[in-house]
N, C-alpha and C positions, 0 to 999 in steps of 0.2 A: 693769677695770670689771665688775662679774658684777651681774645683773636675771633676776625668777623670772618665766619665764613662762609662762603660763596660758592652756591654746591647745586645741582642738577641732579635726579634720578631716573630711572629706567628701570622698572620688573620688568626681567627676560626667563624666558623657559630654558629648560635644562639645556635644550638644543641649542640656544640661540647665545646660552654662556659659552660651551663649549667650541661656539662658532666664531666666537671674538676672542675668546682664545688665542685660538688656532690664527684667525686672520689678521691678528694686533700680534703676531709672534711672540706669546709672552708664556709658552709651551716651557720654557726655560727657567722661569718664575717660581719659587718654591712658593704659595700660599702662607701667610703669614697666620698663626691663629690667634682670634682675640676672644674674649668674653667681656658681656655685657651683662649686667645686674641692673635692671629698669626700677624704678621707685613713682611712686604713684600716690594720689589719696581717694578715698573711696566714692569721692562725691567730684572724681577728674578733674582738680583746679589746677591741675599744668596741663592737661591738656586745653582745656578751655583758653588759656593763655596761649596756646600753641606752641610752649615749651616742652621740652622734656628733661629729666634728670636721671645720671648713668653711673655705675662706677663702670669704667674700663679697666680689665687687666689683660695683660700682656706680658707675657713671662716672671717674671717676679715685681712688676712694676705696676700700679694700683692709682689711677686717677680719677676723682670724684667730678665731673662735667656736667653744669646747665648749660642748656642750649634754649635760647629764646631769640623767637623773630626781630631783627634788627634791621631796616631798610631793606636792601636787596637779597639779603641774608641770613644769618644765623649768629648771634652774638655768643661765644663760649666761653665761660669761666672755672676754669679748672684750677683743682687742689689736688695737692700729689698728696696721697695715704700711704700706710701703712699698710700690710697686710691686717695685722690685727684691727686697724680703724676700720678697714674696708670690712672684715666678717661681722665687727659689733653691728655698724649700720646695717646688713643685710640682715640681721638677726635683729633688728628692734634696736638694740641696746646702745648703741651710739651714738654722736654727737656732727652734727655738720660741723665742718668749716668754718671759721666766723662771713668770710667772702661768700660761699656760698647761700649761706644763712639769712645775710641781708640781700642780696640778690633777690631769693624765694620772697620772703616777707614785701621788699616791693612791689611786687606780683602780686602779691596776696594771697600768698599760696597760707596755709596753716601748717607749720613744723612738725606740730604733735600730732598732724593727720600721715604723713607722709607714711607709708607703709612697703618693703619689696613687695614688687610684682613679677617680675622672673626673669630669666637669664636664656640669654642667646646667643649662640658659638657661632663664632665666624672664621672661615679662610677669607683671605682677604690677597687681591694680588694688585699691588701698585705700583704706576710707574709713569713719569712724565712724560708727554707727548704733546708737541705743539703749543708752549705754553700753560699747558692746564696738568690736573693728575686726573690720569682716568684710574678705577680703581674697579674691580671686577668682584661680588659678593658670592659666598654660597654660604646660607645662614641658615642655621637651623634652630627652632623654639617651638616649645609647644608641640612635639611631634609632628612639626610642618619642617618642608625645607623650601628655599625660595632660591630667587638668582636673583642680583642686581647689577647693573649699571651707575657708575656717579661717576659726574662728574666737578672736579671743585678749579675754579680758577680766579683770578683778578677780577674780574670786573662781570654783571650779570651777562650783560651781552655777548663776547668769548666765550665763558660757561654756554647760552643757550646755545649758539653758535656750533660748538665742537661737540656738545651733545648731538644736534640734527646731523652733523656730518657724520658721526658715525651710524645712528639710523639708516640716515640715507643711505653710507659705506655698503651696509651688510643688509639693507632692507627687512628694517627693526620697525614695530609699531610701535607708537608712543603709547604708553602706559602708565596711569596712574598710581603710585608710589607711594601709601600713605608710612608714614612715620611708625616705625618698628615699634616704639615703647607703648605706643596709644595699642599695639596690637596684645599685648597682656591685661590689660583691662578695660576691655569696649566698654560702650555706653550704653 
């Protein structure tokens, strides 16, 4: 299955999470918990591409997802696993997807380089608003913890749009957001 998607970021400080919070009334919100297992090759050729590749899990449910730059966008092609497919892949011993597999190789990525690079826990609180999802992050990897801002909508301009609104809302400074996966193995 592959869907474009159309997404804006925001690093906020721990204050400024709990300040949109609080001011988006979403106090009421249980956080939703996800995990991420980031996949990499040693010599960065998704990042280069400005891809990334994930498995997401979410309660017992295991989705293998590339993301690469697509117009205004993010092009995603996800494959639903197993658990067992999800552990082989993170352990070395598995097998991509055929979908994802040729995806990669277009890119030019190398199969047999791809290697786990690490896992990153997230509460996540979502909820639509004026069109768009805003979605509020508190992630932790790497013995770091972050705060995010996204937002994903229809069209870039909306997305940028309801992004500055809410800055402006709460008087947020923009922030540059670089891509989670690229942060388990810098260059």
């Amino acid at each position: 299955m592959q869907e474009l998607e159309i997404e804006r970021k925001n690093l906020l400080t721990k204050d400024e999470y709990i300040r949109l919070i609080n001011g988006l009334s979403l106090t009421d919100i249980t956080p939703q918990k996800q995990i991420n297992h980031y996949f990499e090759t040693p010599d960065f050729q998704l990042k280069q591409t400005g891809s990334a590749l994930r498995i997401r899990e979410k309660g017992d449910q295991y989705v293998l997802t590339l993301k690469e730059p697509h117009g205004d966008g993010l092009l995603e092609t996800h494959a639903v696993l197993t658990k067992e497919e999800a552990d082989r892949l993170i352990n070395g011993t598995g097998e991509l997807k055929p979908t994802i597999a040729t995806r990669l190789l277009d890119l030019g990525v190398s199969l047999d380089a791809l290697q786990f690079g690490g896992t990153l826990e997230t509460n996540r609180i979502e909820v639509r608003k004026d069109d768009v999802l805003v979605v509020l992050d508190e992630s932790h990897y790497l013995h770091h913890v972050d705060y995010e801002l996204e937002i994903e909508g229809p069209t870039l301009e909306l997305t940028e749009q309801r992004l500055q609104d809410i800055l402006t809302r709460f008087s947020l400074t923009k922030k540059d957001t670089p891509n989670k996966s690229h942060d388990f193995m810098p260059s």
